[in-house]
N, C-alpha and C positions, 0 to 999 in steps of 0.2 A: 844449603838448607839446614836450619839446625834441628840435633836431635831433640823429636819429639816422646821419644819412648818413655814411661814412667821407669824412676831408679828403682834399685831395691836398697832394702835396707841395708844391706853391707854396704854396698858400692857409699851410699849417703855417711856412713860413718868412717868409711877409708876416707872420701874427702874434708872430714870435719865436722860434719854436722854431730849433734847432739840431742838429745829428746831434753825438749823445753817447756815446762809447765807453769801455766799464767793465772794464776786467782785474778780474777777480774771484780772488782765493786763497783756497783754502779746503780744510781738512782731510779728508783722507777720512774716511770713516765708521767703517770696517774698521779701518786702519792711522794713528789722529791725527797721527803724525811725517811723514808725508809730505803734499806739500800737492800739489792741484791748479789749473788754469788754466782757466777759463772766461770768456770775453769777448762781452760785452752789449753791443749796437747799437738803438739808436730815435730817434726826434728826440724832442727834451725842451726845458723852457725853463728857462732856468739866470735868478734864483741855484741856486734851491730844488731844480730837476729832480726833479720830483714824479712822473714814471715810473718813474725809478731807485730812487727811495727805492720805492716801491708795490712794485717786481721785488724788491728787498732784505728786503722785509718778507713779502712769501710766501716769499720763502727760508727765511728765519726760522722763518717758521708752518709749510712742509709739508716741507723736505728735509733730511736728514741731516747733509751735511757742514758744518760749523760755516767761518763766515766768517772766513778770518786779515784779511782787507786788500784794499782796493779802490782801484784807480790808475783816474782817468778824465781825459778829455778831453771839450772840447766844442769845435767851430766853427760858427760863424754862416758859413752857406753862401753866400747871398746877400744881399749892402750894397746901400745906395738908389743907389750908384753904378753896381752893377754889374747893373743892371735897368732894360731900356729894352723898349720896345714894338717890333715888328720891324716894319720898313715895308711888306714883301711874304712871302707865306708860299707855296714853292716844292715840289713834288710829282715823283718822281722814279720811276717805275712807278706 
């Protein structure tokens, strides 16, 4: 049975994922000459980013406005450098 638990976000970034952000342009429905802006955030694992392409492709299947163009970014949050174990864990109320 596979696990169904949701990750956390370390676990997601030990195995590669990245927080990936998508400007989306995309046509209105009503008025095609005019384009709109919508911007899409998840962690994904680059090259492929198999979330974004998933999000793009229901685009596709269930919403109206026709996609001009998609600008993304992706950063690797945390390097093996910059992840270390904390020697003491401190409580403040």
């Amino acid at each position: 049975m596979p696990d169904t638990t949701p990750k956390t976000v370390d676990l997601l970034l030990i195995e590669g994922y990245r927080l990936t952000t998508a400007e989306i342009l995309y046509h209105f429905p009503d008025h095609p000459l005019l384009l709109q802006s919508f911007v899409w955030q998840e962690y994904d694992l680059a090259p492929k980013f198999p979330e974004l392409t998933k999000f793009l492709d229901f685009w596709e299947a269930n919403l109206d406005g026709k996609v001009h163009s998609v600008k993304m970014t992706a950063r690797e949050l945390v390097t093996g450098n910059e992840m270390r174990f904390a020697a003491a864990q401190l409580y403040l109320h």
